[in-house]
One Martini backbone bead per residue (centre of mass of N, CA, C, O) as a GRO file, in nm:
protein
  199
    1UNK     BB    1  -0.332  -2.055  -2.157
    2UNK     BB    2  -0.443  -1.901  -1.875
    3UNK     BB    3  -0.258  -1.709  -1.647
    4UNK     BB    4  -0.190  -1.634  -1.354
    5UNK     BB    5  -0.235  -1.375  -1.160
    6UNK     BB    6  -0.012  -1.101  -1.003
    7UNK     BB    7   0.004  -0.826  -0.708
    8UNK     BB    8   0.234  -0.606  -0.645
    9UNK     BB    9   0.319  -0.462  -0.321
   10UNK     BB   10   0.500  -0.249  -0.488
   11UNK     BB   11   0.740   0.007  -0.597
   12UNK     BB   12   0.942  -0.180  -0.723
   13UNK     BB   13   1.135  -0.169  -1.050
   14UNK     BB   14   1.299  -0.446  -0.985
   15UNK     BB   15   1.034  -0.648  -0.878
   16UNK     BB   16   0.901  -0.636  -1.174
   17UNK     BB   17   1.124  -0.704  -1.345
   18UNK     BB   18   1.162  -0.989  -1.240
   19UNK     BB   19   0.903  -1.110  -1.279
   20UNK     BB   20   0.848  -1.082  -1.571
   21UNK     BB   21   1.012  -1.253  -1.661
   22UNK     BB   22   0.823  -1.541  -1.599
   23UNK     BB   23   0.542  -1.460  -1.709
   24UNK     BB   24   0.354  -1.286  -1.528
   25UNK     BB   25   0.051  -1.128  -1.488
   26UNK     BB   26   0.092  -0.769  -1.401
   27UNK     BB   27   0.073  -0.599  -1.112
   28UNK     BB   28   0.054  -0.245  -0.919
   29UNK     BB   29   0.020  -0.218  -0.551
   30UNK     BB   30   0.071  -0.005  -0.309
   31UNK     BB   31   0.227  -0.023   0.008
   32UNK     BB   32   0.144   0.143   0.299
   33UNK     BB   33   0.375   0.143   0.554
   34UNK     BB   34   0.543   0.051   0.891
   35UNK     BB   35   0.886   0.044   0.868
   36UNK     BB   36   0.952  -0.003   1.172
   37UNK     BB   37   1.138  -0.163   1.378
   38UNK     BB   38   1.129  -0.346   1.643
   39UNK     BB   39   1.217  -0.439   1.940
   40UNK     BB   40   1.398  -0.710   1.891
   41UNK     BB   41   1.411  -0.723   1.607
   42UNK     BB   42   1.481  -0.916   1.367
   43UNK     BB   43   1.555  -0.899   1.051
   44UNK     BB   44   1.404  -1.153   0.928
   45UNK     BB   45   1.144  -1.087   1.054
   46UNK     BB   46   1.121  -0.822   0.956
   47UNK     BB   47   1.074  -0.889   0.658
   48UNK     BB   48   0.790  -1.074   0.708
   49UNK     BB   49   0.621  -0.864   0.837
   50UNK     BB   50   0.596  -0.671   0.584
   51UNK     BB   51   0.529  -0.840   0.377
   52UNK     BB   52   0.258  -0.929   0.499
   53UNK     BB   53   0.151  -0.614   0.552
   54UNK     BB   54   0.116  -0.565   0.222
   55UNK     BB   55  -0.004  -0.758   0.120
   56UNK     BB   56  -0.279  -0.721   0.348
   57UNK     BB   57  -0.363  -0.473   0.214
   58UNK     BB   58  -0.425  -0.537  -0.057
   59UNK     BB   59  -0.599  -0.801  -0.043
   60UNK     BB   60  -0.826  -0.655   0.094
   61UNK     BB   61  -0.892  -0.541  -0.206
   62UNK     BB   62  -0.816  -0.801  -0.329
   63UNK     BB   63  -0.990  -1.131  -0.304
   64UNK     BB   64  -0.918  -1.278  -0.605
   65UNK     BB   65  -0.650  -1.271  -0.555
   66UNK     BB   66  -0.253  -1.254  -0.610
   67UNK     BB   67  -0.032  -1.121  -0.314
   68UNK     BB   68   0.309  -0.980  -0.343
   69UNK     BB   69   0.528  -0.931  -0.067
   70UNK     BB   70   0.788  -0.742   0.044
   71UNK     BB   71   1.146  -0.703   0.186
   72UNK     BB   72   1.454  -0.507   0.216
   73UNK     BB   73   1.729  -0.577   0.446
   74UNK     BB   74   2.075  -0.416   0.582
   75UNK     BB   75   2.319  -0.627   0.774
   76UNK     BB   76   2.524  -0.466   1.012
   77UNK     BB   77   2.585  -0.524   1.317
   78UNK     BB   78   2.277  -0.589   1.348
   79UNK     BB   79   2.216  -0.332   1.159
   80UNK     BB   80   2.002  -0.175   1.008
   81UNK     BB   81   1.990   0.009   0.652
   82UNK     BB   82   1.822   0.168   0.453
   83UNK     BB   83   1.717   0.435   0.381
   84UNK     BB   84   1.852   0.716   0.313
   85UNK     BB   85   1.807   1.078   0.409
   86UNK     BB   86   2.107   1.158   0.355
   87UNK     BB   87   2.411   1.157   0.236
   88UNK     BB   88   2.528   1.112   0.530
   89UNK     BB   89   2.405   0.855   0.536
   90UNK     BB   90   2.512   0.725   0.308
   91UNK     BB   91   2.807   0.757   0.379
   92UNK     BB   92   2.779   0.571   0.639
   93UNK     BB   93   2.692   0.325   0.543
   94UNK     BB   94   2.957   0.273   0.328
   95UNK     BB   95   3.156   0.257   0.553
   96UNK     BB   96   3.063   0.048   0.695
   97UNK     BB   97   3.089  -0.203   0.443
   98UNK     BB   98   3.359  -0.129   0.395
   99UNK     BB   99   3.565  -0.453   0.352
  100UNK     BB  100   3.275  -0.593   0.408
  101UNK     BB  101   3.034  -0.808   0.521
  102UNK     BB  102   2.732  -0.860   0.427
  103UNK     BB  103   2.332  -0.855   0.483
  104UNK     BB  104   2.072  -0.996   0.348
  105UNK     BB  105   1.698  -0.949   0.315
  106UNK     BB  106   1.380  -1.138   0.210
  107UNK     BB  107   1.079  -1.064   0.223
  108UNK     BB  108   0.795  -1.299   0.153
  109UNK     BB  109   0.437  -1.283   0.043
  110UNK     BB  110   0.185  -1.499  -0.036
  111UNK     BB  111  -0.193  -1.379  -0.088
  112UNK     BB  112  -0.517  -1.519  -0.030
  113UNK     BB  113  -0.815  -1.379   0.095
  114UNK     BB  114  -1.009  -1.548  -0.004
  115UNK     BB  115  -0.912  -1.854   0.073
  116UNK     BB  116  -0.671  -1.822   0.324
  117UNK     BB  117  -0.391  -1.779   0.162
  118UNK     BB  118  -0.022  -1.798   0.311
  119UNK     BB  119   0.314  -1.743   0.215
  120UNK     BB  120   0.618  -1.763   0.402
  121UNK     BB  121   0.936  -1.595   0.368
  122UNK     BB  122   1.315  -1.609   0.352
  123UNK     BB  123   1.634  -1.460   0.248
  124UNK     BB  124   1.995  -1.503   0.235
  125UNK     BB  125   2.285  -1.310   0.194
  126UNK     BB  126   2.605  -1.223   0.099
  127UNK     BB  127   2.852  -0.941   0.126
  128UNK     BB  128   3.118  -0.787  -0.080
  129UNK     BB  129   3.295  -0.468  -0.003
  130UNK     BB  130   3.497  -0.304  -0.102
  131UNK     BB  131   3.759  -0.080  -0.057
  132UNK     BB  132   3.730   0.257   0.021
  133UNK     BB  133   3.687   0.599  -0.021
  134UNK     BB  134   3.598   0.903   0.032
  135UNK     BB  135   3.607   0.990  -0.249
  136UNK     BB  136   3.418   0.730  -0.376
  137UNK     BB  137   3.209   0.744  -0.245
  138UNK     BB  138   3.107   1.042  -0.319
  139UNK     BB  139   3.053   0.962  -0.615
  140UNK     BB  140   2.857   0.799  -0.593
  141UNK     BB  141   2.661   0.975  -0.444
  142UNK     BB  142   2.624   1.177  -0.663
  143UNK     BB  143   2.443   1.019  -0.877
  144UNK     BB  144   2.204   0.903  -0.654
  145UNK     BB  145   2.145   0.598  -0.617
  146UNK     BB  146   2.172   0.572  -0.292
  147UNK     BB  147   1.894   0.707  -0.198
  148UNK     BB  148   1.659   0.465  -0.237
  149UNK     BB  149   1.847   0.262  -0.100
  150UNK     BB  150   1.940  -0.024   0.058
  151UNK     BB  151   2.253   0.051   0.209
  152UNK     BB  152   2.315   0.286  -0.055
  153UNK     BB  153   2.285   0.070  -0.301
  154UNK     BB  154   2.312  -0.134  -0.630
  155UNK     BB  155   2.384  -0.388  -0.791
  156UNK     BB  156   2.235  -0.337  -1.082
  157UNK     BB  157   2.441  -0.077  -1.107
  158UNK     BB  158   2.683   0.081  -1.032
  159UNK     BB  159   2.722  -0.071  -0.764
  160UNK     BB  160   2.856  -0.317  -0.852
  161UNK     BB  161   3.151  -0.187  -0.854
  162UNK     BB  162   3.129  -0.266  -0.520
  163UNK     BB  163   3.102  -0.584  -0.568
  164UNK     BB  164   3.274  -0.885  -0.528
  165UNK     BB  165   3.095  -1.081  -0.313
  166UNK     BB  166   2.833  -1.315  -0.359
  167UNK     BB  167   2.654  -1.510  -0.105
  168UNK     BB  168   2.392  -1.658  -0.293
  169UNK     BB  169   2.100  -1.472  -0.378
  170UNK     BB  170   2.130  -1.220  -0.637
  171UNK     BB  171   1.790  -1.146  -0.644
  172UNK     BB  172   1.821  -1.093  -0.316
  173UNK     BB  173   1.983  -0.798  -0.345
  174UNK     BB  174   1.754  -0.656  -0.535
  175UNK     BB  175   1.487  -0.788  -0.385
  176UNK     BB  176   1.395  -1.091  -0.506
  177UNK     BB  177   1.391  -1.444  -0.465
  178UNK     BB  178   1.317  -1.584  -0.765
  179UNK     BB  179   1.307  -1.872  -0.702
  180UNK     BB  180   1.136  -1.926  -0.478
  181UNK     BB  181   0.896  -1.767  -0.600
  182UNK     BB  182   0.856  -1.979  -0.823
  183UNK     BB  183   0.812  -2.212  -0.654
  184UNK     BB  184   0.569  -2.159  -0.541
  185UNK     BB  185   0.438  -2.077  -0.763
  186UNK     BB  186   0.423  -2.403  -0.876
  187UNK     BB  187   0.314  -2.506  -0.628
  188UNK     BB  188   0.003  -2.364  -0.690
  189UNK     BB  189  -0.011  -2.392  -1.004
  190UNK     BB  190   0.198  -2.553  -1.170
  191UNK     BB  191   0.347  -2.666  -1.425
  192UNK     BB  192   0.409  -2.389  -1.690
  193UNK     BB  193   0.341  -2.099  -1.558
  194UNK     BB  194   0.605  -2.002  -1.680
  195UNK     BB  195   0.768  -1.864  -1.932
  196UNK     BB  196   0.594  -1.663  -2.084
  197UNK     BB  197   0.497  -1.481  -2.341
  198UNK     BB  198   0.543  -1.131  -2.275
  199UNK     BB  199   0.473  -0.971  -2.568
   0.00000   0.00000   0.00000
């Protein structure tokens, strides 16, 4: 039985390898927006909105796919912190969620341009970052790991060594909230779609 694919609007290859493991015929598209959150737009709302935009530029290149947008970002005091622009901007992060819980959100759009289908949803976790120093902080950060990543860390990488406690899902924190999206692709294609011999 062949599997319906499904385009990745990211370059993430977080999101790709957690993809593939469900074993889902996977491409990828990247989409170019405009990630500035909007004045007093929430959080949660704003990872739906990007993902939808990523979404939505891809399906009209490909109006007869399946494609899926993603957005995560990373929420302490209120404030997204995105991917760092240089090093001080990493230190900064850091600091900010060192000894403390801060907040992750992934919004994702899954949708058909030909069919006129789309489905919206956001995931939240919560993270508790050890307590640092500032010594510590600057060796992360010599890595480079944190230099791409929203708010400094990769919990997949390195930074796993600074995360004590995550409640939620542990892979909405990497990029996508893996259960729900696989969720959603059975409901719309049905059981027995995922887990498929990917060599």
């Amino acid at each position: 039985m062949s599997r319906p694919a499904l385009v990745l609007a990211s370059a993430s290859p977080r999101r790709r390898e957690l993809l593939s493991q469900l074993g889902i015929p996977l491409t990828v598209r990247v989409a170019e927006v405009d990630e500035s959150p909007w004045s007093d737009e929430p959080p949660r709302e704003h990872t739906m909105r990007l993902a939808q935009d990523k979404a939505a530029k891809i399906a009209a290149q490909v109006p007869d796919e399946w494609v899926l947008g993603a957005d995560t970002v990373v929420v302490i005091d209120n404030r997204i912190l995105g991917k760092p622009n240089d090093r001080d901007e990493a230190f900064a992060m850091l600091r900010a969620i060192s000894g403390r819980w801060h907040t992750v959100y992934t919004g994702y759009c899954l949708m058909h341009h030909g069919r006129g289908v789309r489905h919206t949803g956001a995931a939240e976790s919560k993270v508790f970052i050890r307590q640092l120093s500032d010594e510590q902080i600057h060796a992360y950060i010599a890595t480079g790991e944190p230099m791409d990543k929203a708010g400094a860390y990769a919990i997949q990488g390195i930074g796993a060594a600074l995360v004590q406690q995550v409640r939620g899902s542990y892979t909405n924190v990497v990029g996508l909230p893996l259960a729900e999206v696989a969720e959603l692709w059975e409901r719309i294609h049905g059981p027995g779609v995922l887990f498929g011999d990917t060599r």
